[in-house]
C-alpha positions in Angstrom: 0.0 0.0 0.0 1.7 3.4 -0.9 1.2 6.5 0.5 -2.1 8.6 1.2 -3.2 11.7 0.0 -3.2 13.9 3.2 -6.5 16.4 3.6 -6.4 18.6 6.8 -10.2 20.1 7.8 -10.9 23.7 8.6 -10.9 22.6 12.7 -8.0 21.1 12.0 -6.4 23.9 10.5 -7.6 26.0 13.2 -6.8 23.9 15.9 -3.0 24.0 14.8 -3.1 27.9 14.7 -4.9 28.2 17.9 -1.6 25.7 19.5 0.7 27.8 17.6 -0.9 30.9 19.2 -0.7 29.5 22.8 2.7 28.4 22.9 3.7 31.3 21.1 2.9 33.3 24.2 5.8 32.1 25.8 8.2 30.8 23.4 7.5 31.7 19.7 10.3 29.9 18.4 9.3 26.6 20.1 5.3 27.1 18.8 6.9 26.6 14.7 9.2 23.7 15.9 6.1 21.9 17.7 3.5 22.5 14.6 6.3 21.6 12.7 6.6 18.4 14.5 3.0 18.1 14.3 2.7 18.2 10.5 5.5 15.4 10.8 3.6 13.2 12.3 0.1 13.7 9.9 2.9 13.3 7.3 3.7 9.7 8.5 0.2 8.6 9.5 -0.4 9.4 5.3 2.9 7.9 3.9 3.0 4.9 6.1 -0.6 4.0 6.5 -0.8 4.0 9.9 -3.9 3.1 11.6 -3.7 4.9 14.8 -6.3 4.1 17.6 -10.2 3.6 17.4 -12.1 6.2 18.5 -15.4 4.8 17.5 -17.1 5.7 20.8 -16.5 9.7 20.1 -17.2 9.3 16.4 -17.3 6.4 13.8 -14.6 5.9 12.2 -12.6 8.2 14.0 -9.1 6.9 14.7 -6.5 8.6 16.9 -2.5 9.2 17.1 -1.4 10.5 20.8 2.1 12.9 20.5 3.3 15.1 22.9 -0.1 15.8 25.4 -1.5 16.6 22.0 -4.1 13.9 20.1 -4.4 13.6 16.1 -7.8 12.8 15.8 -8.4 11.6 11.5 -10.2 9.3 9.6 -8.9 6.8 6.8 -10.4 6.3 3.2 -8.9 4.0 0.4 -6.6 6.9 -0.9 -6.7 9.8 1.5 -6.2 10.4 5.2 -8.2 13.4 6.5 -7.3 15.0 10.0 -10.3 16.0 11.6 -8.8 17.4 14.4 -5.8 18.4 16.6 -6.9 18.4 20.4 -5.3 19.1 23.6 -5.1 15.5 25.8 -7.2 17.6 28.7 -9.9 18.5 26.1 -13.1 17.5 26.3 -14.1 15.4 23.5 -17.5 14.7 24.3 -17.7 18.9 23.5 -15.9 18.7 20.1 -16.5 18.3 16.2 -15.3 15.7 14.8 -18.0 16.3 11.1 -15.7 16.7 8.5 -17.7 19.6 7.5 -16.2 21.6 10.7 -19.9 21.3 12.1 -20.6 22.1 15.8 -22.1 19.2 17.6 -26.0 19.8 19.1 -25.8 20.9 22.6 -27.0 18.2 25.3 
């Protein structure tokens, strides 16, 4: 199997600006290095084919890759990966988006 075509959603997209922005705060040079790292590691899950984690009890088909207190959240198709989302391990999932359309989830 060869490598994937890699699709990023809006929330994703956002979620990696909003890290960028926190840890910016503090250490701007670090915040590139770490999204850096980051797009690494959606870069591997596409070239290798890694499966990750199930995360069918937050959303079907969800799968997951923990790095660095930070959690990949992305689904698989035959020739694409798409990363849903980049979360914070202390976030509440239950709260979160995982539609690909970037759609909020209903309120309780």
């Amino acid at each position: 199997m060869g490598p994937k075509r890699l699709e990023l959603t809006e929330a994703a997209r956002d979620d990696l600006r909003d890290i960028r922005r926190h840890i910016e705060k503090d250490s701007p040079g670090n915040s590139r290095a770490f999204v850096a790292e980051l797009a690494e590691k959606m870069a591997f899950i596409a070239r290798t084919g890694f499966t990750g984690s199930p995360r069918d009890h937050v959303a079907q088909g969800l799968r997951a890759f923990p790095y660095k207190r930070r959690c990949i959240y992305f689904r698989l198709y035959p020739d694409r990966v798409v990363i849903v989302r980049v979360l914070h391990g202390a976030q509440d999932v239950a709260r979160q988006s995982f539609d690909e359309s970037g759609d909020t989830p209903p309120e309780p």
